[in-house]
SEGUVEX-304433 format. One line per 4 residues: their letters; for each residue x, y, z of C-alpha. Coordinates in Angstrom, 2 decimals. Example, Ala and Ser with C-alpha at 12.3 -4.5 7.8 and 13.67 -1.06 7.14 Angstrom:
! residues 2
AS> 12.30 -4.50 7.80; 13.67 -1.06 7.14
! end
This chain:
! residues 300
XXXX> 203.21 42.94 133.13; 199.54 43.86 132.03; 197.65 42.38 129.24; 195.35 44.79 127.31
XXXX> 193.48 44.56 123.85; 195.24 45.04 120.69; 193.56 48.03 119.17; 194.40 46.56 115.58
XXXX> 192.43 42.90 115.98; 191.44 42.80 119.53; 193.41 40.07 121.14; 195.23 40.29 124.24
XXXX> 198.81 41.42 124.87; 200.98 42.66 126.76; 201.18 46.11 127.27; 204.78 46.51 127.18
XXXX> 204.52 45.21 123.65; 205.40 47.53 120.73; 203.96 45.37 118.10; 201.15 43.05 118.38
XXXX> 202.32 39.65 117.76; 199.03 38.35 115.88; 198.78 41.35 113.61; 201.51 43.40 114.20
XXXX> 199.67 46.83 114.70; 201.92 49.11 117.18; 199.42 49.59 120.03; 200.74 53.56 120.81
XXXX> 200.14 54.80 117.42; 196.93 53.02 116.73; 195.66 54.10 119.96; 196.75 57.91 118.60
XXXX> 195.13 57.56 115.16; 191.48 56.81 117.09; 188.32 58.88 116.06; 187.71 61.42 118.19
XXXX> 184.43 60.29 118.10; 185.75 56.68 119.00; 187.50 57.60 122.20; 185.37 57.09 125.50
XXXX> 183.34 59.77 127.09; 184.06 60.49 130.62; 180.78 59.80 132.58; 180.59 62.82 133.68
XXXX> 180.64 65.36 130.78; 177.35 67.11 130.38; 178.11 68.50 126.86; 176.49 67.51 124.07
XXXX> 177.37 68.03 120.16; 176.49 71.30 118.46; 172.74 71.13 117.20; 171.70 68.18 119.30
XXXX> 168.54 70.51 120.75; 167.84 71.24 116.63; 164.60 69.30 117.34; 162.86 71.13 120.35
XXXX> 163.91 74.69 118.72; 162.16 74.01 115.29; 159.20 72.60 117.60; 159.03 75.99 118.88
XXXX> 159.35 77.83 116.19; 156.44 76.18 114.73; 154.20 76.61 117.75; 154.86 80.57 116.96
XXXX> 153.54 79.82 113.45; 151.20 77.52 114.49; 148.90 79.25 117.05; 148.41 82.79 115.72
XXXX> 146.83 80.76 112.62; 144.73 78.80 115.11; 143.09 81.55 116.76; 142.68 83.25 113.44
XXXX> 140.91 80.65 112.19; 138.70 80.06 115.35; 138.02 83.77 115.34; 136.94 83.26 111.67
XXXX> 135.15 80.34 112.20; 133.34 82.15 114.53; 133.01 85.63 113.01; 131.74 84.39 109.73
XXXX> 128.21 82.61 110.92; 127.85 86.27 113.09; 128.32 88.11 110.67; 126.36 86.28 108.20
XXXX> 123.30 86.13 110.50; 123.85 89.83 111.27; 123.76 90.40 107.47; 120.65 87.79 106.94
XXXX> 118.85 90.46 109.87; 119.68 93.36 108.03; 118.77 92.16 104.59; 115.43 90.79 106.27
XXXX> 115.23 94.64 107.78; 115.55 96.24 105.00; 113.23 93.73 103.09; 110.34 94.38 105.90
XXXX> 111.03 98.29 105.45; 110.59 98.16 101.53; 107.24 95.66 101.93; 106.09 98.68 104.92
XXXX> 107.01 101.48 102.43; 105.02 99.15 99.69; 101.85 98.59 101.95; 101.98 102.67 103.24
XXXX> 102.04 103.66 99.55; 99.07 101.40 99.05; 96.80 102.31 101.59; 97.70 106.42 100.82
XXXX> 96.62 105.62 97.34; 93.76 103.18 98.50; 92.42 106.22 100.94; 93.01 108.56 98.34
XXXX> 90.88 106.45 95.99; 88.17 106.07 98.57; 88.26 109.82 99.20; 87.68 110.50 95.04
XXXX> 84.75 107.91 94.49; 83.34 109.38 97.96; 84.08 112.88 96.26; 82.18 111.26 93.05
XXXX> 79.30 109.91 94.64; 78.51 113.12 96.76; 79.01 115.43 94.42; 76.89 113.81 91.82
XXXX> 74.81 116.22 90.32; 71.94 116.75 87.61; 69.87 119.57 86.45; 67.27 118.31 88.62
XXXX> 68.92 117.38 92.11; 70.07 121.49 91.28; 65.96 122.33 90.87; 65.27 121.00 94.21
XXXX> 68.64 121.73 96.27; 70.07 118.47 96.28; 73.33 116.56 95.24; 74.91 113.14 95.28
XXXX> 72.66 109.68 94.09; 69.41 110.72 95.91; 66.28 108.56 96.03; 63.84 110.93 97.32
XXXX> 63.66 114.28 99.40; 60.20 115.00 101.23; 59.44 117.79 104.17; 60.59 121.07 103.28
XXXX> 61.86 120.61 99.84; 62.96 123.43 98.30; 62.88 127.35 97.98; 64.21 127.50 94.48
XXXX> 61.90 124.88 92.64; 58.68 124.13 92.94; 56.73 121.61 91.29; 52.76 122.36 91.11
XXXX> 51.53 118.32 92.47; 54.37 117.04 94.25; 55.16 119.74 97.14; 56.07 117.66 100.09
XXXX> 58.34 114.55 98.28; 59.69 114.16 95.31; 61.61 110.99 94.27; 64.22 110.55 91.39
XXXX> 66.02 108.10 89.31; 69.45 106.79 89.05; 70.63 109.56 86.91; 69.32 111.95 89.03
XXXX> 65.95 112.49 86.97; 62.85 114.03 89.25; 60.00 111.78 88.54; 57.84 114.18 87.37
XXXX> 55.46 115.06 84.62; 55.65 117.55 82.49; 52.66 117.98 81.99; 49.03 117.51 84.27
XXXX> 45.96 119.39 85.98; 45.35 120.51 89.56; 42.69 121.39 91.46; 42.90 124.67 93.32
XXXX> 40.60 125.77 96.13; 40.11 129.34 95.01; 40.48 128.97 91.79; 39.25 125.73 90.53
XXXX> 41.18 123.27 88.29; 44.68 124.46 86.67; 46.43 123.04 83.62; 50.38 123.07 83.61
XXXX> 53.01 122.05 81.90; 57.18 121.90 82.39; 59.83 123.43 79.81; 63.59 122.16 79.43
XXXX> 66.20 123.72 77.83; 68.90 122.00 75.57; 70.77 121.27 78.72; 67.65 119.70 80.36
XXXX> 67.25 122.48 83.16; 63.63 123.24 83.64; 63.59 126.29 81.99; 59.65 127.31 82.87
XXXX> 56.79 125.86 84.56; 53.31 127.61 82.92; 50.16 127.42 84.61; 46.09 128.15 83.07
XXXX> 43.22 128.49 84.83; 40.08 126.92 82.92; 37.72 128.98 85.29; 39.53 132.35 85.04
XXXX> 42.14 134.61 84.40; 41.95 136.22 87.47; 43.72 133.39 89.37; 46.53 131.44 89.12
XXXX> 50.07 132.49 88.10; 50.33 131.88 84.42; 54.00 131.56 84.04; 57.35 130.94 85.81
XXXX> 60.56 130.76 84.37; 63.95 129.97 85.80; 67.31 132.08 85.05; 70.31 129.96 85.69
XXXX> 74.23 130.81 85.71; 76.69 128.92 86.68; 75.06 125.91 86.96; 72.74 127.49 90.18
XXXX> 69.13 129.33 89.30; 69.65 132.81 89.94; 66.86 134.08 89.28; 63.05 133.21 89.24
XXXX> 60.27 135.64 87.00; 56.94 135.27 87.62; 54.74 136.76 85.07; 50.72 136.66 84.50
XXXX> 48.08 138.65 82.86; 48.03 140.87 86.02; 50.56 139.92 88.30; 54.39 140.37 87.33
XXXX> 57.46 139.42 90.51; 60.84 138.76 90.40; 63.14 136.93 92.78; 67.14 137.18 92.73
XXXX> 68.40 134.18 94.41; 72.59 134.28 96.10; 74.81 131.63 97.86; 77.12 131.49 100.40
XXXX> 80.53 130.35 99.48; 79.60 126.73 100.09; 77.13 126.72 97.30; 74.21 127.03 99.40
XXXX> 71.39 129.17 99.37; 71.70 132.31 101.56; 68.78 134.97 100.73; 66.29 135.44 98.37
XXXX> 64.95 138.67 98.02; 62.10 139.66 95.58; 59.15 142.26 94.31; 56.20 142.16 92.56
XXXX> 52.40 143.53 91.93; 49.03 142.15 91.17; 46.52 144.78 90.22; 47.44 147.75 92.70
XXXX> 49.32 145.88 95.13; 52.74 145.74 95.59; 55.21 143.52 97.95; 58.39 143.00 98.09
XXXX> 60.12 140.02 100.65; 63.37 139.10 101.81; 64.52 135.87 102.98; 67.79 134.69 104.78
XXXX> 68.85 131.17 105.01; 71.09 130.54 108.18; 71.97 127.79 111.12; 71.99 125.21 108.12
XXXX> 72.82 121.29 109.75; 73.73 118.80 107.04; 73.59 114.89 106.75; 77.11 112.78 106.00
XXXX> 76.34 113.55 101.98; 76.67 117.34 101.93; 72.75 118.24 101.92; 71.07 120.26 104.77
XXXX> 68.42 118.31 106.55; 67.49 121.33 108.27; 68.02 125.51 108.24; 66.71 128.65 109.41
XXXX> 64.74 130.79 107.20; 64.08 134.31 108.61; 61.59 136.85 106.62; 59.99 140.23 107.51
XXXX> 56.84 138.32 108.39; 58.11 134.96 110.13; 60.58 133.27 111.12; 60.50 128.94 110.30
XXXX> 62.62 126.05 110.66; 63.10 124.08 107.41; 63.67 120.35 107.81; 63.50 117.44 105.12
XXXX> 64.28 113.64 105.08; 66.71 112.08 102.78; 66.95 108.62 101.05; 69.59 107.58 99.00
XXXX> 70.38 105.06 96.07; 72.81 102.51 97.59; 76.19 102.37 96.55; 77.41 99.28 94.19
! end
């Protein structure tokens, strides 16, 4: 005879017995009415109950969640400062383009500025720069002066004002060498173009050329009558597209002589204001260079 436990209160009896003797539990059918998850394991069963590996499967299945959103966000993290300095670089591109566009419109309308008051200042004109050939703020002219005017003292410089005034008188004496000493005096119009320039000789009328008056169209003289008690001569005066002058041909008598002349104006060189500084003046009887020196009023 064995003892063993009694399943009902643990003591020992036999195992032959049918009913404990302490609490009177049959061992056989309390043995049968045991859990199953009371009885023993056998050592070497490798199962284990269902959903025991729950644990490492929802692991996993969060990893698969879990690193697709951490490489989105790293690419984000790092796409975002890229992309906002590539966005800072193109908004400071297009920035620098606007403030080039700004500064190119300026200097165009800064040259174009320049290029009027230069236009201004050396196209200045008067009624007296036009006497003498000249334009722009001139100070004086001497040399060669002019074809078209002539004043009777001043024949090799003439200097003017501000406004482009000859500083002249319009009225005076001269003394000639054939014919002794010669009153004059100067005529404007309403426009202040010397209209006529009148001459007497004291000593005679037999010298001297009593009277010359200036036609003007246009704002050019275009044509020059000389007229005396016996002397009478015309000159017709034309340009070249430029507004310079390009012949002057004329006629006249004194007593029972007659002339007539013709003068072209070529091979003209001209200073940085527009006025020639030198030409060519070819007649029937000569042939002359024609040079004069310019002074200007400074600009402000």
């Amino acid at each position: 005879m064995a003892l063993r436990d009694c399943p009902g209160c643990g003591k020992m009896i036999s195992d032959k017995a049918e009913r404990c003797p302490h609490c009177g539990v049959d061992p056989r059918k309390a043995r049968e009415n045991v859990a199953p998850e009371q009885k023993p394991v056998e050592a070497t069963t490798a199962y284990s109950p269902k959903g025991a590996n729950n644990g490492r499967g929802g692991k996993k299945k969060l990893w698969l969640i879990l690193v697709p959103l951490i490489l989105i966000g790293i690419g984000v993290a790092i796409w975002v400062p890229v992309y906002q300095h590539k966005k800072a670089e193109e908004q400071a591109r297009i920035e620098q383009m606007r403030q080039d566009s700004i500064a190119a419109v300026e200097a165009e309308l800064a040259r174009i500025e320049q290029l009027r008051q230069d236009s201004i200042w050396m196209n200045f004109t008067s009624p007296d720069l036009t006497f003498f050939e000249l334009k722009g703020h001139v100070k004086s002219v001497e040399g060669d002066i002019s074809d078209i005017g002539e004043h009777p003292t001043l024949k090799n410089k003439i200097e003017f004002d501000e406004n482009g005034g000859a500083k002249i008188t319009t009225k005076g004496s001269i003394n000639t060498e054939d014919c002794g000493k010669e009153t004059w005096s100067i005529k404007r119009d309403a426009n202040g173009k010397i209209s006529n320039i009148s001459y007497h000789n004291l000593e005679g009328l037999m010298c001297g050329t009593p009277s010359v008056s200036y036609i003007w169209n246009d704002g050019k003289i275009v044509k020059k009558k000389l007229r005396g008690l016996l002397e009478v001569g015309n000159d017709n005066l034309s340009y070249n597209e430029n507004g310079d002058l390009e012949q002057r041909i004329g006629s006249g008598y004194a007593a029972d002589v007659t002339w007539d002349w013709k003068n072209r104006y070529t091979d003209y060189v001209f200073d940085e204001n527009g006025n020639w500084i030198s030409r060519k003046r070819d007649s029937k009887t000569d042939s002359k260079t024609q040079k004069r020196v310019i002074t200007y009023y400074d600009r402000q």
